[in-house]
C-alpha positions in Angstrom: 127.1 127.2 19.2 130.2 128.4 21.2 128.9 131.4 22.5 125.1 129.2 23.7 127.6 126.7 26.0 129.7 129.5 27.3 127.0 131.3 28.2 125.2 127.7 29.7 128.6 127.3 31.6 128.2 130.7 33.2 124.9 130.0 34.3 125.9 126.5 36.1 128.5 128.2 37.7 126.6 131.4 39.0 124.2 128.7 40.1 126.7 126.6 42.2 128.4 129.5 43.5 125.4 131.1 45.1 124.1 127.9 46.4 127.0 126.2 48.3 126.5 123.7 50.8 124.6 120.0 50.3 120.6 120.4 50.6 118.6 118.0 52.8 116.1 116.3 52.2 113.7 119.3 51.9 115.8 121.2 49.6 116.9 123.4 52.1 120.3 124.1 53.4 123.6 126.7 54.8 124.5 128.7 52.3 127.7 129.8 53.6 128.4 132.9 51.4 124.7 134.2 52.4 125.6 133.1 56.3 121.6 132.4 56.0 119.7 129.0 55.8 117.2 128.6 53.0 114.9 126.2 50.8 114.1 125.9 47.4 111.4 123.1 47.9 108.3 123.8 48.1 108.3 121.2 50.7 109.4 123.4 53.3 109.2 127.4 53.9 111.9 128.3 56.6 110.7 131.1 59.6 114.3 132.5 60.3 117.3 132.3 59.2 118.0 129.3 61.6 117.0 126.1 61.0 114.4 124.1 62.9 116.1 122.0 65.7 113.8 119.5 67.4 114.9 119.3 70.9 115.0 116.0 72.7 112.6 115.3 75.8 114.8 116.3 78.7 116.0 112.8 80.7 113.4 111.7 83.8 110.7 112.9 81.9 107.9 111.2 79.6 105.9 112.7 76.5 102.7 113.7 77.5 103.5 113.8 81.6 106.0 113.9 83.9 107.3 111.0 85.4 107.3 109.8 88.8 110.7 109.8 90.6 110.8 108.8 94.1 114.1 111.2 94.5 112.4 114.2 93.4 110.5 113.9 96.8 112.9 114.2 99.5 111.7 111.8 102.8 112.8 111.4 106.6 114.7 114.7 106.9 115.4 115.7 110.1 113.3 119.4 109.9 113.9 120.2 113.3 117.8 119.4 113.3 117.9 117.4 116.1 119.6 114.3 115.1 115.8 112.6 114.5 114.6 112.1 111.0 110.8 111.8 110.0 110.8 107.8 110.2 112.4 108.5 114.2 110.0 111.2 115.0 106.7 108.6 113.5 108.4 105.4 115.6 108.6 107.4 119.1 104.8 109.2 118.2 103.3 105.7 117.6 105.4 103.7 120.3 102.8 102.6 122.9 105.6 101.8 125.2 109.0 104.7 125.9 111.6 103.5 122.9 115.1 102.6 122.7 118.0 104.5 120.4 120.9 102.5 119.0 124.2 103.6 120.9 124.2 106.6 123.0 122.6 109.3 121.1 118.5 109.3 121.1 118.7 109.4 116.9 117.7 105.7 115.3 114.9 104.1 116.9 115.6 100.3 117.8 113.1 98.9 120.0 109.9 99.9 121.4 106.3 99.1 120.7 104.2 99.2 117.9 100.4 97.8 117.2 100.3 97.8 113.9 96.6 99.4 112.7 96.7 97.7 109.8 97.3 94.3 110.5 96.5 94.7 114.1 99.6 92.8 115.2 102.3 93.8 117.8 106.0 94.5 117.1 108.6 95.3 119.4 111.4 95.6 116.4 111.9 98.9 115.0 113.3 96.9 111.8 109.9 95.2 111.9 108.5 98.6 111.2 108.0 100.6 108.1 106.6 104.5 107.8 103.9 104.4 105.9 103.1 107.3 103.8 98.8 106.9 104.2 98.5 108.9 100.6 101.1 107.3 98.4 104.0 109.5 97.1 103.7 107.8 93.6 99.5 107.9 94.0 100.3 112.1 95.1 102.3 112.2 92.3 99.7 111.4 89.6 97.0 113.3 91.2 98.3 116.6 91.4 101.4 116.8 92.5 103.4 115.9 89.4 103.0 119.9 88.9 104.5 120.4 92.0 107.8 122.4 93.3 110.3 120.1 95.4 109.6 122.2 98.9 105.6 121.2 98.3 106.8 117.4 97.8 109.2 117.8 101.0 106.2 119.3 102.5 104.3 116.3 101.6 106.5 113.4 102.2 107.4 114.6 105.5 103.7 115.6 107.0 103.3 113.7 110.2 99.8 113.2 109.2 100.4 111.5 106.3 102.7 108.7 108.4 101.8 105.8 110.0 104.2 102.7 111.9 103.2 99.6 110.5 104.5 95.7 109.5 107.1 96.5 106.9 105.0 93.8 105.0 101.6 95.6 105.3 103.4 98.4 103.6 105.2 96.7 101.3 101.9 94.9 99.9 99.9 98.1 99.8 102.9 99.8 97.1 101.0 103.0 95.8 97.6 101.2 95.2 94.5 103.2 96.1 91.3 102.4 98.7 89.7 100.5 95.5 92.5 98.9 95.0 93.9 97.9 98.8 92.3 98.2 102.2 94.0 97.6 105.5 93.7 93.5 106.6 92.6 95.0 109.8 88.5 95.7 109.3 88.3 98.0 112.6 90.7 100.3 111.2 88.8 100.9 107.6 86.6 103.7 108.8 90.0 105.6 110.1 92.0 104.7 107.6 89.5 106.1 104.5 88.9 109.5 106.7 92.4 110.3 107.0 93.1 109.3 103.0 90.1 112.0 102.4 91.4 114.6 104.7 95.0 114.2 103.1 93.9 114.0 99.8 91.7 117.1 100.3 94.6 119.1 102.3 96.8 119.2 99.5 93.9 119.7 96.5 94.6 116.1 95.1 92.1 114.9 92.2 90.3 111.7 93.1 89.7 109.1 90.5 85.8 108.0 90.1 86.3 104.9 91.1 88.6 105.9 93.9 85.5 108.6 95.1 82.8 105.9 94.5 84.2 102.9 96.6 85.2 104.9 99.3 81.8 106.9 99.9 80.3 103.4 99.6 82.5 102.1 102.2 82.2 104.9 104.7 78.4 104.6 103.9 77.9 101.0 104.5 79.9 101.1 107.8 78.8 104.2 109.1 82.0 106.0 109.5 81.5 109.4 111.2 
């Protein structure tokens, strides 16, 4: 009887000693004296000698696509280095009348004159005025240019054809919607306004929705845009 539970008690401890180290929930765990990570579940069958960490998803970023950050598409720089951003260089291109700078140096736009295509109004205040990107950056984003580098989305947010003066308010009531989902309040400027959103969308190899493709050929159809 002695000799059975000594040699039980030898067993338990041969046991402990070459298994050190708390197991998880599928059995397996750091055996310390090994330096190797194992399982004695059936649960789980290990690859390598490390265990399996599951990364998290890296901040700014979704599961299943990448998110759209308007910093991650750099706007108004000043490509040319001569003290006039992008938003300057679009207020003295679209200016019907010669502009004026704040202070002395011809950098910030203040006043000139602006008919706004898609409201058809006239403004005089370059506050009044915002730059409108024709082809939204977040609508860019989710067509195509999520997959990106940051130069193309420079590229992008800075194209002068892609930039338009108009009522801060148009702008702002437009957001990133699509043809189907906002047209200009000004009807003569429809025609222009869905060729230029083809030709941008079409420069830069951006997908177009069905419904996005369907309204505006029907559109361009019905008013006989060339």
């Amino acid at each position: 009887m002695k000799a059975l539970i000594l040699i039980l008690t030898l067993m338990a401890s041969s046991s402990a000693s070459a298994h050190s180290g708390r197991t998880n929930s599928e059995g397996c765990h750091n055996d310390k004296k090994r330096n190797e990570y194992h399982c004695h579940s059936s649960k789980s069958k290990p690859t390598s000698s490390t265990p399996n960490i599951i990364k998290p998803v890296p901040k700014g970023f979704a599961i299943g696509s990448l998110t759209y950050n308007r910093k991650d598409w750099p706007h108004w720089v000043d490509a040319d280095n001569d003290c006039q951003d992008a938003r300057a260089e679009i207020l003295i291109r679209d200016s019907k009348s010669p502009v004026k700078f704040k202070r002395n140096k011809p950098c910030n736009v203040s006043w000139g004159e602006w008919i706004d295509p898609y409201t058809a109004q006239t403004f005089y205040k370059a506050s009044d005025i915002d730059i409108d990107h024709i082809v939204p950056l977040a609508h860019a984003h989710e067509m195509g240019g999520k997959y990106w580098t940051r130069d193309q989305r420079r590229a992008f947010a800075n194209d002068f054809e892609n930039l338009l003066a108009v009522e801060d308010n148009a702008n702002q009531s437009k957001g990133a919607q699509p043809p189907h989902k906002w047209m200009p309040r000004n009807k003569h400027f429809h025609c222009d306004y869905l060729n230029k959103w083809k030709y941008i969308k079409g420069k830069y190899g951006l997908k177009e929705s069905f419904n996005e493709k369907t309204f505006i050929n029907n559109l361009i159809s019905s008013n006989g845009c060339n």
